[in-house]
N, C-alpha and C positions, 0 to 999 in steps of 0.2 A: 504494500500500500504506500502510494507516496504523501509524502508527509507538506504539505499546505503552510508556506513560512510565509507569517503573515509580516507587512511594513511596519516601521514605527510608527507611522499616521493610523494604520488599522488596531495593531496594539490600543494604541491609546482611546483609541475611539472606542473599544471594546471594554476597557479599564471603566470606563465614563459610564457603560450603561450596564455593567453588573450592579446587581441589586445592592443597596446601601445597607448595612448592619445595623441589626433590629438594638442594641447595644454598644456599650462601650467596655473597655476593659483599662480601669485605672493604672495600673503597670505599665501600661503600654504606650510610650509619652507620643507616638506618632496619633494615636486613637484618642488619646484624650486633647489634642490640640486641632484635631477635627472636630472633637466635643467645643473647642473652646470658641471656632468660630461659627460653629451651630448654635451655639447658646447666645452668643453673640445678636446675630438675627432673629431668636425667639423674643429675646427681654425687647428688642428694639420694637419688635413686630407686634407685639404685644401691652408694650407699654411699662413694664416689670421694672421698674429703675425710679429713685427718687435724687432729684437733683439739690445737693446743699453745698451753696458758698461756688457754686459752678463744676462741682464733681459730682459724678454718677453712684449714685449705691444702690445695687438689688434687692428689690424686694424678694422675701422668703419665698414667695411664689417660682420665682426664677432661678433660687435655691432647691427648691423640691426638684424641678424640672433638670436641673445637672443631675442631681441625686439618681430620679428615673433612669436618667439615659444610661446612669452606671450600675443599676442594678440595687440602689442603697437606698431603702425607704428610713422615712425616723416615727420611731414607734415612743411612743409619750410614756415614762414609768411610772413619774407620780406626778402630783403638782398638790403642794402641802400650803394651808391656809398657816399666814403667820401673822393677821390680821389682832390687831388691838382696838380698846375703845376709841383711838383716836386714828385710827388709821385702817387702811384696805392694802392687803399685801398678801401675793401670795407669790410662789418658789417654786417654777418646774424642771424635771431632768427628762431630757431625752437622749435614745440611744438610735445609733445608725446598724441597720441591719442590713448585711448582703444577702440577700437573695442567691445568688449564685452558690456561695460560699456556703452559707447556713452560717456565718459565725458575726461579731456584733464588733466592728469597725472604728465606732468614736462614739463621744457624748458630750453633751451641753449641757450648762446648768444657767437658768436665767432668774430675776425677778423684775417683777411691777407691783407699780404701788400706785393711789393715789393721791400721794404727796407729792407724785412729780408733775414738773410744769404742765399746764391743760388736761388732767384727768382728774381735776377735783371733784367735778359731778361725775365720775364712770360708774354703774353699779359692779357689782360685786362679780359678776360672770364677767364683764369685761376685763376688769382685770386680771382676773386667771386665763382666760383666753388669750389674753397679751403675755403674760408670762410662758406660757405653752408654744407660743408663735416667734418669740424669741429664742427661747430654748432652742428650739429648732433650726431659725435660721446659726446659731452659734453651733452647732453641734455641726453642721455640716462647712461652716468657717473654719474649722479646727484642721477637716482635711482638705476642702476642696479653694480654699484662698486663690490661690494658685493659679487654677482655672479659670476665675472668675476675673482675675486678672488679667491675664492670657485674652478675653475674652474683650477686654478693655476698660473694665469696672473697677472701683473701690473691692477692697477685699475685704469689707465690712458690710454686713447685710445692715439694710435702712432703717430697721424697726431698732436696732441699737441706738442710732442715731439720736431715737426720740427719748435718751434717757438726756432730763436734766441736765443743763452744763455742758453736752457734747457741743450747741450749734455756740458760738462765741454771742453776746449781746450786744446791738449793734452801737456804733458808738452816739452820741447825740452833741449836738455842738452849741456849747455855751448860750449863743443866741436864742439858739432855739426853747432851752431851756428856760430861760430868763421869761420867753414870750408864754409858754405855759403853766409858769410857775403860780398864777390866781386861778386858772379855772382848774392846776392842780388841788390848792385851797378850797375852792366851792366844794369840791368832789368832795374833800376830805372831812368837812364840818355840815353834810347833808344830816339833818333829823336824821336823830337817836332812835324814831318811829317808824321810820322804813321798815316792813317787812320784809325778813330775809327769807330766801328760795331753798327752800328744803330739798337735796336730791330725790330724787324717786327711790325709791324702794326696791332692793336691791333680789333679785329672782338667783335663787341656786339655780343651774344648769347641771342636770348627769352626764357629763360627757363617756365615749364609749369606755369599757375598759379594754385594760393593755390584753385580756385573754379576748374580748372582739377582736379588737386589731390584731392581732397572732391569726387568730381565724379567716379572718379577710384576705392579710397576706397569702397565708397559705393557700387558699381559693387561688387568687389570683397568682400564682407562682404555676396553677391550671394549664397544659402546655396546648387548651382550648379554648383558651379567655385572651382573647386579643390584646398587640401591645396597646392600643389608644384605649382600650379599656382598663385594659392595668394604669396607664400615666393618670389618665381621667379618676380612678379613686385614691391612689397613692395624693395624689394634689389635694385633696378634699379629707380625705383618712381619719384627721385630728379636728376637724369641724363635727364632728358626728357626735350626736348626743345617743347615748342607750338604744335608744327606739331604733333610731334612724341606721345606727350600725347595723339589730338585729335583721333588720329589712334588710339592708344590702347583703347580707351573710344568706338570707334565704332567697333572694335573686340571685346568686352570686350558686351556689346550688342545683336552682333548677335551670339553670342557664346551660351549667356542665352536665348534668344529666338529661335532657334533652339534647345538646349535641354532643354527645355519646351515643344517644339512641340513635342520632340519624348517621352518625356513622355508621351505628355497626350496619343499620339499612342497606346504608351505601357499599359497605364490603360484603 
């Protein structure tokens, strides 16, 4: 049989349209700086990035999504109230799990409170929710900086950003001061009788537990559950309240067992 030696222009062109890898593989610094300008185009195309002082920081959404491409979801372990009478504060830790591997990668550990600047009305789920969304993006800062760099970003995920004291206060110039120095005065001797605005009242949230989310993974790790299915609840995962996990665990179920059935059909 004679052997078909194709041109470099054919080569190449044949390079081009083998199918792209459902993945990436962190080791592999050629794969992962194909991740870095993939991810690049996601955060841009999407929106994923907040701008402070004229530099770019990704939002944790844009963190999840590297994560996916590598196979590394972050599964939430705890998140412990350390709230007082005078304050709202709570501590979460997450861990990064490979998929591929089966073994657990990194961890982050965050807080929020509502003593920092503009979360003095949040209730109470909010800020655990913020703590958990920190967590996270810190937990995946730990190993994938780098990336995200490479990518052309801040190696600091943005929801850090919003702790207190990060953005500098801007500076104010004498004059200007001078000029709001009475109606800072009016402000500040307003009647004793003003009523003051009570926050709302603050609603616990169940969020899923860590053995939901062990069970979802494991669904999805399904070598019948599609990747835009797998990215699409990995991104969402830690949003999930109790209820809303166990519904995805029992879609996630009949999904695989229905195509299974229609395979074996098919074979």
């Amino acid at each position: 049989m004679t052997e078909v030696t194709k041109t470099p222009k054919e080569a190449t062109a044949a390079k081009k349209a083998a199918p792209r890898a459902e993945s990436y593989d962190i080791a592999k610094s050629d794969e992962t700086l194909d991740l870095a300008k993939d991810l690049a185009k996601f955060i841009k195309d999407n929106k994923l990035s907040t701008q402070v002082q004229g530099k770019e920081f990704v939002n944790v959404e844009g963190w999840q999504y590297a994560g996916s491409r590598l196979g590394i979801v972050p599964v939430v372990e705890h998140v412990i109230n350390l709230s007082n009478d005078q304050e709202i504060k709570y501590q979460a830790k997450v861990t990064l799990f490979d998929l591929r591997h089966g073994v657990t990668v990194g961890a982050g550990f965050a807080i929020c409170s509502n003593k920092e600047s503009g979360k003095k009305f949040y209730q109470e789920f909010a800020i655990a929710s913020m703590a958990q969304t920190r967590a996270i993006g810190k937990a995946y800062r730990n190993i994938l900086a780098w990336i995200i760099r490479a990518a052309g970003y801040e190696p600091t995920p943005a929801e850090e950003m919003e702790y207190s004291g990060n953005v500098p206060a801007p500076v104010v110039a004498p004059s200007v001061v001078a000029e709001t120095a009475p109606v800072m005065r009016a402000l500040t001797t307003a009647p004793a009788e003003a009523p003051a605005v009570e926050p709302a009242a603050s609603v616990p949230v169940q969020y899923a537990t860590a053995s939901q989310k062990e069970e979802i993974i494991r669904l999805l790790n399904h070598p019948l559950v599609t990747r835009q299915e797998k990215t699409k609840m990995l991104l969402n995962i830690n949003r999930l309240d109790e209820e809303r996990a166990t519904q995805a665990i029992a879609k996630l179920r009949k999904a695989i067992e229905d195509r299974e059935g229609t395979s074996a059909v098919a074979a």
